[in-house]
C-alpha positions as CSV (number, residue, x, y, z in Angstrom):
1,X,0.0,0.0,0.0
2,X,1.5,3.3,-1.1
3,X,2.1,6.0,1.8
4,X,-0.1,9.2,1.3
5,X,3.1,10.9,1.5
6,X,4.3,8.9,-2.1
7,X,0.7,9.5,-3.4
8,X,1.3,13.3,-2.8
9,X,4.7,13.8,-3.9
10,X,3.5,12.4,-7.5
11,X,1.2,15.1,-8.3
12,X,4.4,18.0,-6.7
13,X,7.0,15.9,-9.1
14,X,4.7,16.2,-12.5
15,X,3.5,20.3,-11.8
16,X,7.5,21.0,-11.0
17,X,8.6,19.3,-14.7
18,X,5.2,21.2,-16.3
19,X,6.7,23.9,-14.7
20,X,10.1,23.5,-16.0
21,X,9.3,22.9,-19.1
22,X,6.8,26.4,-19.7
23,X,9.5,27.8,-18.8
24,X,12.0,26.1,-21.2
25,X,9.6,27.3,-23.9
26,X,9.2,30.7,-22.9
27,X,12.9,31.1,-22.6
28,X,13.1,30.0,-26.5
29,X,10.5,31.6,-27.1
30,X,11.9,35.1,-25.7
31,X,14.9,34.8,-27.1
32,X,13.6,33.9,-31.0
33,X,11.5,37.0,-30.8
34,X,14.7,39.3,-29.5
35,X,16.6,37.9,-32.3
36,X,14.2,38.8,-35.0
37,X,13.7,42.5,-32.9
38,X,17.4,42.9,-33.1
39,X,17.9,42.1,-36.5
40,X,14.6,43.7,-37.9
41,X,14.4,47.2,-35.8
42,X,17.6,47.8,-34.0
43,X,19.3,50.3,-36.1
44,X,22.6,50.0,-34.1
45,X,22.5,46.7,-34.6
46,X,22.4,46.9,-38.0
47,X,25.0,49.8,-38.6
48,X,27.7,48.2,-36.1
49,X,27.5,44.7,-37.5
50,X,28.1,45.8,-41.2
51,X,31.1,47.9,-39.7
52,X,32.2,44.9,-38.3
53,X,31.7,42.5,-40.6
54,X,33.7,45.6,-43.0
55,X,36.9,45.5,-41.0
56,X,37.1,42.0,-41.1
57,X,37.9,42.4,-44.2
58,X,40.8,44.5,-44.1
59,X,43.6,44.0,-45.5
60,X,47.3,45.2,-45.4
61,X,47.4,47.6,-48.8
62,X,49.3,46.9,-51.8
63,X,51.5,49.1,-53.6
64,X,49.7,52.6,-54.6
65,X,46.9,51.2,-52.7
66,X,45.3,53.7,-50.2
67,X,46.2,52.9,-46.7
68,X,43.8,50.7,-44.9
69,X,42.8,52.7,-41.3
70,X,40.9,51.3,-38.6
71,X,38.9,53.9,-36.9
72,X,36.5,52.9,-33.8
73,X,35.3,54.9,-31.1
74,X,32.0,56.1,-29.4
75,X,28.8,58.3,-30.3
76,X,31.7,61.6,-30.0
77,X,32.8,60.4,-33.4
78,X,29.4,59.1,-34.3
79,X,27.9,61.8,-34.2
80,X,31.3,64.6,-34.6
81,X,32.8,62.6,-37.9
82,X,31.0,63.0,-41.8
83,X,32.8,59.5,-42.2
84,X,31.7,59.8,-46.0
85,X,32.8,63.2,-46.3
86,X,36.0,62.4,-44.4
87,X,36.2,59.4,-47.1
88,X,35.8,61.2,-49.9
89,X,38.3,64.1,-48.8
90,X,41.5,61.5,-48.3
91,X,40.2,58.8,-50.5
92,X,43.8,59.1,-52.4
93,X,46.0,58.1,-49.6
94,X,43.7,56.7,-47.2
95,X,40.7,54.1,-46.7
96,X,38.3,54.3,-44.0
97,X,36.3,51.4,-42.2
98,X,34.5,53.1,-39.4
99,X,33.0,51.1,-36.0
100,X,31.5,53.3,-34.0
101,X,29.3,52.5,-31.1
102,X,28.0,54.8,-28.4
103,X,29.2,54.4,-24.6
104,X,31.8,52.7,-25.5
105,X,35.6,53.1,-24.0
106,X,38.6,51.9,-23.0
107,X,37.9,48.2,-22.5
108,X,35.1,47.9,-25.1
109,X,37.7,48.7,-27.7
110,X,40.9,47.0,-26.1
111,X,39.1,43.4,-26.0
112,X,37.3,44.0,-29.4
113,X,40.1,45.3,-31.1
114,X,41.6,41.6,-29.6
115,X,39.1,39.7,-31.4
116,X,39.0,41.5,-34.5
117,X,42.4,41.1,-34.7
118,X,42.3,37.1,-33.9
119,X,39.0,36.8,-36.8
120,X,41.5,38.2,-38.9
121,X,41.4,41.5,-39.3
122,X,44.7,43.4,-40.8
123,X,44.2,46.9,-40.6
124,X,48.0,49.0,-41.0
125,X,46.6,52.2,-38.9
126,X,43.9,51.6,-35.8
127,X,42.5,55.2,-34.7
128,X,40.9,55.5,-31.3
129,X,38.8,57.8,-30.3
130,X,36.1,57.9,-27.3
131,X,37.5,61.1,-25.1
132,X,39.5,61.4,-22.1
133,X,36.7,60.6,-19.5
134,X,35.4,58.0,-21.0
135,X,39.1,56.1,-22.0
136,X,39.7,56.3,-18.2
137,X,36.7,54.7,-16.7
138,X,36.4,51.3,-15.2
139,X,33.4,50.1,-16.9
140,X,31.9,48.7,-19.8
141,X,29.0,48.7,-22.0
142,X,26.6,46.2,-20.7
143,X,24.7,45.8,-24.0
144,X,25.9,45.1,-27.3
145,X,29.4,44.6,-26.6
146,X,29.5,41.2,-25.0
147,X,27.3,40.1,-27.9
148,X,28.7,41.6,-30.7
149,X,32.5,42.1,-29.6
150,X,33.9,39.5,-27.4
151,X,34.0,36.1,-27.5
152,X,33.6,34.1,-24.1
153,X,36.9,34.1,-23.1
154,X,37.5,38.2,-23.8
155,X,34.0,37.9,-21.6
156,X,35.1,36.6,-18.7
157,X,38.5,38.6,-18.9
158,X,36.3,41.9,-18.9
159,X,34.5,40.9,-15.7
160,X,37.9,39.6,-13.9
161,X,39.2,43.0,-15.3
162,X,36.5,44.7,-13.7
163,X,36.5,42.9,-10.4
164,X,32.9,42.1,-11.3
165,X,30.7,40.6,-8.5
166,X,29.2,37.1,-9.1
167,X,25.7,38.5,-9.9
168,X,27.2,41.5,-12.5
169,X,29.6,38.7,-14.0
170,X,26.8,36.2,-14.1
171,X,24.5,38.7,-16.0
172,X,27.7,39.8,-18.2
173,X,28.0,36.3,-19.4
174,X,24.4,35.5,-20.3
175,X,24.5,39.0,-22.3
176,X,27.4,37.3,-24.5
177,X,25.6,34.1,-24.5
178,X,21.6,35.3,-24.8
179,X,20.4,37.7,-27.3
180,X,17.3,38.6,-25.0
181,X,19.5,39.1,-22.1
182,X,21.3,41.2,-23.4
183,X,19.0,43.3,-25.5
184,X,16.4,43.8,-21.9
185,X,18.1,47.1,-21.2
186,X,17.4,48.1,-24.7
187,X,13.8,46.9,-25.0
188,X,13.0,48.9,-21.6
189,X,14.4,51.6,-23.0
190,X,12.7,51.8,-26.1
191,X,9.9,51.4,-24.5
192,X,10.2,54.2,-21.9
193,X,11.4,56.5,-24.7
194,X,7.5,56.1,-26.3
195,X,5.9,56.4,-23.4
196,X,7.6,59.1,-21.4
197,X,8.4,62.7,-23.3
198,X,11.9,64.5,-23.7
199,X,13.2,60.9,-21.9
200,X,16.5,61.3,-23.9
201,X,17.0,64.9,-22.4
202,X,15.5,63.7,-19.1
203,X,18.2,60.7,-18.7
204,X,21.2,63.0,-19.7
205,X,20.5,66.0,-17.0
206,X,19.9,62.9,-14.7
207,X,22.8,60.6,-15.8
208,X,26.4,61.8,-13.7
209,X,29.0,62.9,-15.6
210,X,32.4,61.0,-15.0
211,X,34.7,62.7,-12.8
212,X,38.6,63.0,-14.3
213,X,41.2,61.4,-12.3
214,X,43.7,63.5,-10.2
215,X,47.1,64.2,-12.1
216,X,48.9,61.3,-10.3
217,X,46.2,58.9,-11.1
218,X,45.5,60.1,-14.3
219,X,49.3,59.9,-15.9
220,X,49.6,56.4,-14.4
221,X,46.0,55.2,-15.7
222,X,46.4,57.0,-18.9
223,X,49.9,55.5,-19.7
224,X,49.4,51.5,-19.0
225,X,46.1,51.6,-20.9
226,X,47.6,53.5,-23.7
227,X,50.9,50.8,-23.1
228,X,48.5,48.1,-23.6
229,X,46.9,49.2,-26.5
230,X,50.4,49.7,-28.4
231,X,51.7,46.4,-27.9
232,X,48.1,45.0,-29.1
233,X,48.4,46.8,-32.2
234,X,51.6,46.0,-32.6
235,X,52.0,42.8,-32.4
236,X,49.2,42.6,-35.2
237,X,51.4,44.6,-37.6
238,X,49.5,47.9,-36.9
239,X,50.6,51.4,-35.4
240,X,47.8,53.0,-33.2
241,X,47.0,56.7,-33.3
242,X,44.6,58.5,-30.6
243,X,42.3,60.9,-31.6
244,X,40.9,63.2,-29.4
245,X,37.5,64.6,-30.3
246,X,36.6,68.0,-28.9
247,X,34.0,68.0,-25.6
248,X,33.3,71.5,-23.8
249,X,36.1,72.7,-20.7
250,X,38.3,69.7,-21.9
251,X,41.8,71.9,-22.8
252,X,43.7,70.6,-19.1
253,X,42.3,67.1,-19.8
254,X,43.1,67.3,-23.4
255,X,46.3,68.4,-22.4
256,X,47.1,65.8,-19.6
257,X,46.1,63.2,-22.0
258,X,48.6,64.0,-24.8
259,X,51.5,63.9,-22.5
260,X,50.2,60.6,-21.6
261,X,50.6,59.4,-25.2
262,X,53.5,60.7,-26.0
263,X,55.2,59.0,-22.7
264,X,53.3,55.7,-23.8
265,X,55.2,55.6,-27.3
266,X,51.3,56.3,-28.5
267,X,50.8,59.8,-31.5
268,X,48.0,61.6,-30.2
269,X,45.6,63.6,-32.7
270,X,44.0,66.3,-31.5
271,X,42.3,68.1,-34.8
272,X,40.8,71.1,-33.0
273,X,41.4,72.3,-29.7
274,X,38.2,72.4,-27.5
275,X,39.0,75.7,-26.3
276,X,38.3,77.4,-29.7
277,X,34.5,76.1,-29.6
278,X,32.1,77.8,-28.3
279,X,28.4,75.9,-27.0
280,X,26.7,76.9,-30.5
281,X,29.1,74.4,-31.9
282,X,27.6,71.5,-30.2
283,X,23.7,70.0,-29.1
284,X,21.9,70.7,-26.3
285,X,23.4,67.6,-24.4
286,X,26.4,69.9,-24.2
287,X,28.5,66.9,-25.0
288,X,28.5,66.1,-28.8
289,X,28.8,68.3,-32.0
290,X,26.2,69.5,-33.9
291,X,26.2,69.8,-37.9
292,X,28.2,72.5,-37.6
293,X,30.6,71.6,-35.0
294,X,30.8,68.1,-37.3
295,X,32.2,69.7,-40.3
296,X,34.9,71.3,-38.9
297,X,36.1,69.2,-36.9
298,X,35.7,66.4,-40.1
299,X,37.4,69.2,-42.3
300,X,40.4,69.8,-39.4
301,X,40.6,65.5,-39.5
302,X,41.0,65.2,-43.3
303,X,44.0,68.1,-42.7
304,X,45.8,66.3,-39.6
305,X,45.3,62.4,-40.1
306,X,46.8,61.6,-43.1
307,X,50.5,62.9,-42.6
308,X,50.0,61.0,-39.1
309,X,49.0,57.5,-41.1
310,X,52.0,58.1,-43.7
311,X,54.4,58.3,-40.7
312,X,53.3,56.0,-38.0
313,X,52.5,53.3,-41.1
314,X,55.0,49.9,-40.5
315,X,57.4,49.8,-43.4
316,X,57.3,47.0,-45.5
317,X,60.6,44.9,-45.2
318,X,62.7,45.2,-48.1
């Protein structure tokens, strides 16, 4: 004769697999429909991954070919560089493939430079650009880049990097791994951006601005990720150049991060000094360049980049 406590565990044993497996399908299910979301409506997606899938294809240039340059960094160029303008103004001595992706900074780019290098990428220049404040932060972008960028070891290199707790390098992982996990943030933000007015404006005057390191701090930061980002390059047959893009009351950070550069062995661009723009050359954020802002400092860029390219260009053994 069965006990009643056998007869009751029966029923508590078949709802707990029902349970399990509603939720196996939902978790398919979720992550089919972020897929085709991504893909289909996600126009980051779509512009970064055609970059991406562009400097994979770079090669080293052949004689009286233009030079092949790398350029990444975040929305400052995004939005502060006519890449097509900038083309078409050096197409004779140099060829662009642009990746840029907004809130992106120092670690973004030094792991996802790592993997486009390993996939194959041969770029002879790599330009960086992503400001002062944001090259200098600990962090990293919690959406996009672990899908798009790194691989699962650059993953969990990021969060040991990082001194991630278990929970944040938990969640970093499954954003690598799960396009719906990683794509959340982005959903709830789309979301909130439709329902709530001026939300853009209302999470910038919200959002903390990064504070800049003290000068001790800074040099010492500065240099070792600028160190770092030489060798990579490198060791991959490119020469990196850092480009500074203009934000407002930058000049002593501007300043502090070019003698960084140059005791790092690293040429540092900066096309327009920030101190000669006043606020009508930017957007009401206060932060990025308008369309006028844009074309100068894509005009000043055209003038200053290519003689940096020519010289900081590996010479082809004889």
């Amino acid at each position: 004769m069965l006990s009643s406590t056998s007869s009751s565990s029966a029923p508590a044993w078949f709802y707990a697999k029902v349970l399990v497996g509603i939720c196996a399908v939902l978790i398919v299910v979720f992550e089919i429909a972020s897929n085709c979301l991504l893909k289909h409506d996600s126009e980051t997606y779509a512009r970064v991954s055609q970059q991406y899938e562009d400097a994979l294809t770079i090669r080293p240039a052949k004689p009286g070919e233009p030079t092949p340059v790398l350029m990444v960094g975040n929305s400052l160029l995004l939005e502060g560089i006519d890449v097509a303008r900038l083309q078409a103004l050096t197409s004779s001595r140099m060829r662009i493939h642009p990746i840029f992706l907004e809130a992106t900074g120092y670690y973004d780019w030094f792991y996802g430079l790592q993997r486009l290098f390993r996939e194959g990428s041969k770029p002879e220049v790599v330009v960086l650009g992503v400001g002062v404040n944001s090259f200098l932060a600990d962090s990293v972008r919690q959406d996009y880049v672990p899908l798009m960028f790194f691989d699962l070891r650059d993953t969990l290199s990021v969060a040991s990097d990082l001194k991630m707790d278990r929970t944040a390098a938990t969640n970093f992982v499954l954003a690598h791994s799960s396009v719906f996990w990683d794509t959340r943030s982005v959903l709830r933000t789309q979301i909130l951006r439709h329902t709530i007015p001026h939300y853009r404006e209302l999470v910038l005057l919200l959002k903390p601005q990064p504070t800049t390191p003290q000068v001790q701090q800074f040099e010492a930061r500065a240099e070792s990720r600028l160190e770092q980002l030489r060798r990579l390059c490198e060791a991959h047959g490119a020469k990196l150049i850092l480009l500074v893009p203009p934000t407002p009351y930058s000049e002593d950070a501007v300043r502090e991060m070019t003698l960084a550069s140059q005791k790092a062995g690293v040429e540092a661009l900066v096309p327009i000094d920030p101190a000669t723009l006043s606020t009508k050359y930017y957007q009401p954020d206060e932060l990025h360049l308008n369309s006028e802002g844009a074309a100068l400092f894509t005009s000043a860029l055209a003038t200053f980049l290519p003689p940096k390219v020519y010289r900081n260009t590996i010479a082809s053994p004889d």
